[in-house]
C-alpha positions, 0 to 999 in steps of 0.5 A, a space after each residue: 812665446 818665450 817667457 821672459 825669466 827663460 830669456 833672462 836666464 839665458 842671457 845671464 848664462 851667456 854672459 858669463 861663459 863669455 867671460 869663462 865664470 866657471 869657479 869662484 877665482 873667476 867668478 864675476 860680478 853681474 855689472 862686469 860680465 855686462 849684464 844688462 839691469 844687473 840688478 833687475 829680476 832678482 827672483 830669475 837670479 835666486 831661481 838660477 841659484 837654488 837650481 844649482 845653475 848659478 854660484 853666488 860668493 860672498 863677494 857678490 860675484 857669480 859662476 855658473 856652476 859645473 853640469 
């Protein structure tokens, strides 16, 4: 069985290569990548963002960062 937090992660990752959130000029809010409950599980967010997987900007939008 898949956790649910990897399932989230993936699907966040998904949505914002979709709409090529790839640097802070094409960063994206989570409600305009369509994220589905753009606001439920925080801590997978957080997660992602101390991973250095997920950029947050002041604006509150979000890139996935470089690997």
């Amino acid at each position: 069985m898949v956790p649910v937090p990897l399932i989230r992660r993936n699907y966040i990752v998904k949505k914002l290569r979709r709409c090529n959130a790839f640097s802070p000029q094409t960063a994206v809010t989570f409600e305009e990548a369509g994220v589905f409950n753009p606001h439920g599980f925080p801590g997978v967010t957080r997660m992602m963002i101390l991973q250095k997987r997920l950029v947050e900007t002041n604006e509150g939008r979000y890139y996935l960062q470089p690997r």
